[in-house]
N, C-alpha and C positions, 0 to 999 in steps of 0.2 A: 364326789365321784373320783378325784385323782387321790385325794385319800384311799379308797377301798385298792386303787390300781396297785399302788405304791405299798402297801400289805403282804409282807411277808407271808408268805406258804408252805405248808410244811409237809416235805417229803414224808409219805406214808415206807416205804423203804427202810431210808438210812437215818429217818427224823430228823432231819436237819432242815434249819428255814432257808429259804431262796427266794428272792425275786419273783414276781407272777412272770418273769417270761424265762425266765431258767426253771421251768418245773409244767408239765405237762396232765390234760386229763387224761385219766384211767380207763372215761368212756373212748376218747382218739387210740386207744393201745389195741393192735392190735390179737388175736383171742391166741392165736401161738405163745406170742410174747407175757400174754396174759399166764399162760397154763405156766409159764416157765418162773413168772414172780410169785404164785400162786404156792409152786413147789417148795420155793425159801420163806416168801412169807405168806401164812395160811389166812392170816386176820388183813390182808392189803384185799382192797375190791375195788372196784371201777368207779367206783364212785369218790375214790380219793384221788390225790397227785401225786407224781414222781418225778422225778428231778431227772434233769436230760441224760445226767452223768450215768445214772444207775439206769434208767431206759437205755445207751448206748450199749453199756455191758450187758444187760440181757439180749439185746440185739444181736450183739458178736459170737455172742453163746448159742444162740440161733442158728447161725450162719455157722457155726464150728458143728453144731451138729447136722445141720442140712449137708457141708460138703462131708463130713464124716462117714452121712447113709449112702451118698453118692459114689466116694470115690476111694472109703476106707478109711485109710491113717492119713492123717494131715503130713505133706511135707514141708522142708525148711521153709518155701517158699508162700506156702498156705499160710504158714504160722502167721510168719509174717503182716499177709495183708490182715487177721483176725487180730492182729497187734494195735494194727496204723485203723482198724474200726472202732478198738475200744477206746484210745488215746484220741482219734480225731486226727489222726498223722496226715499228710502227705503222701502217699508213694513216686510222685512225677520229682524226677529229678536232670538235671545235666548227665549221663550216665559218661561221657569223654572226660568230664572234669574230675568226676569224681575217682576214672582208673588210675586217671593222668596225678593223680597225689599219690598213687604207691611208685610211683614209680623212678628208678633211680637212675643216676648219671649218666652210666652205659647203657641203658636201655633208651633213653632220650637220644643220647647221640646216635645207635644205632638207627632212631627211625629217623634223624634230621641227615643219617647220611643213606640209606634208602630211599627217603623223600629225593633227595639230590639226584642219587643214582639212575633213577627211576624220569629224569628232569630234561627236557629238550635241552637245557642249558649244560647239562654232562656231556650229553650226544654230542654236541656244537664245538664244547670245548675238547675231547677226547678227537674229536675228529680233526679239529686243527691242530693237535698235538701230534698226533701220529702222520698226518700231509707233515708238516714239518720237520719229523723225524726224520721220513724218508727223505725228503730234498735236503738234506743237510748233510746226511749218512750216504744220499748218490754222490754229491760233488768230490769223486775221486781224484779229476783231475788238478782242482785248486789246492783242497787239501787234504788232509790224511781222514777220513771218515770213521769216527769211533766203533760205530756198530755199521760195516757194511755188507751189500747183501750176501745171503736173504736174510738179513735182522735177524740175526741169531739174539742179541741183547733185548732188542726190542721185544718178542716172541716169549724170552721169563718175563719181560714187562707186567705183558698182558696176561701171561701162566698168576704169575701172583696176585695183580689186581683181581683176575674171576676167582682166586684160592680165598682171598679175603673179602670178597664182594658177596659168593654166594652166602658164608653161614650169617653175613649181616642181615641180610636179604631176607631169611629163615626167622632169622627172633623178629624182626619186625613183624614178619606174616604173622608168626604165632600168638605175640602180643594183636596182632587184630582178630587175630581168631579167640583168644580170650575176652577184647572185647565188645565182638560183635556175641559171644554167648553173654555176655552180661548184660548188653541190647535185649535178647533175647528174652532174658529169664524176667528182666525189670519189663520189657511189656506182655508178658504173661500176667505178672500181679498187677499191671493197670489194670489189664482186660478182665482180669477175675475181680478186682474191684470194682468196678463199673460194674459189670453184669449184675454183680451180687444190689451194687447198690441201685440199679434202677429196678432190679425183681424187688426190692425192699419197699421205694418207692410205688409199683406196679400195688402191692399185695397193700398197703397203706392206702393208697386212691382208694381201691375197691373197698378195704373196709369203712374209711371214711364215706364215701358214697352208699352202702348200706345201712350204717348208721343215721346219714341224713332221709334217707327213706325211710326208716322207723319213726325217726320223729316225723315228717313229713305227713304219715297215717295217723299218727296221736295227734297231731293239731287237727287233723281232717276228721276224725272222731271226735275231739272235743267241740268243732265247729258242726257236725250233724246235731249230736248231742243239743246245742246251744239252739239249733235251727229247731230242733225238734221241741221244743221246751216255750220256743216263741210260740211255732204253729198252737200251740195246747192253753198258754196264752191268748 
């Protein structure tokens, strides 16, 4: 018995032998997938085996033409998950880590001084900056105050800080608006992965469950058959 398991099978497809658990029946394929192996090769029938790799690719070719009838021409994004079906890829990734590697020095610094700006602890300290500004800049009487009122010096302070503050402020947005659209686009091809592949699994139940009802009738006929053959005995 572990002899016969351990028996090489040989891909009716691509001819090639495989493991009995890397190569699948012809009867479990569903009859879409069927017409579609049928198209390339005419002499393959259900009654042989295919190997998971070449069952994946007509699956994807499936699903390229299911979304094709749907929704037209495939975009970059479609290609894509029709990629990561035939390979067996992945599409869930860190989408922060992965922008965060193009991304360069002034761009970094820009958001870690936006992060800052943006920080009770700028508020805190800009606020104690400027109280002290003034009470150093009032004491007329002790001594000569460099900037005094109304803070003419003080007043470019703050002119140049918001001059260089605001376009910091801007690339950082933009950089999160680039991406939170890459957020965006990456769970698109989750969700159209998933859908695809539990309609895959959905349309698989059903015809395995079909299948098992076929046979299910043929042992129920062959056990009438058998019932009927006693009785006449």
């Amino acid at each position: 018995m572990r002899k016969f398991q351990k028996t090489p099978r040989k891909c009716a497809v691509c001819g090639k032998d495989f493991p009995p658990r890397e190569v699948v029946s012809g009867e479990t394929v569903r009859d879409v997938i069927t017409e579609l192996i049928l198209h390339d090769h005419p002499d393959w029938s259900p009654d042989e085996f295919i190997c998971r790799s070449d069952l994946s690719l007509y699956s994807a070719n499936y699903v390229q033409s299911l979304i094709e009838s749907e929704k037209g021409e495939l975009s970059s994004l479609e290609k894509e998950v029709i990629d990561s079906l035939r390979q067996h890829e992945l599409l869930a990734m860190n989408v922060d880590m992965e922008s965060e590697k193009t991304w360069t020095f002034g761009e970094r610094l820009s958001d870690r001084m936006a992060d800052f700006a943006g920080s009770w602890s700028f508020l805190i300290g800009f606020g104690v900056f400027m109280a002290g500004w003034i009470i150093m800049n009032s004491l007329v009487i002790y001594w000569h105050p460099v900037d005094p009122f109304p803070y003419i010096l003080l007043n470019l302070l703050l002119s140049c800080l918001a001059a260089i503050q605001a376009p910091i402020i801007m690339m950082s947005q933009q950089r999160q608006e680039a991406k939170d659209r890459l957020r965006s686009q990456h769970d698109y091809q989750v969700n159209l992965k998933a859908e695809l592949e539990i309609r895959h699994l959905n349309e698989k139940l059903d015809h395995l469950l079909s299948h098992q009802w076929e046979r299910l009738m043929q042992i129920q006929q062959v056990q009438i058959q058998m019932l009927a053959q006693l009785e006449k005995k």
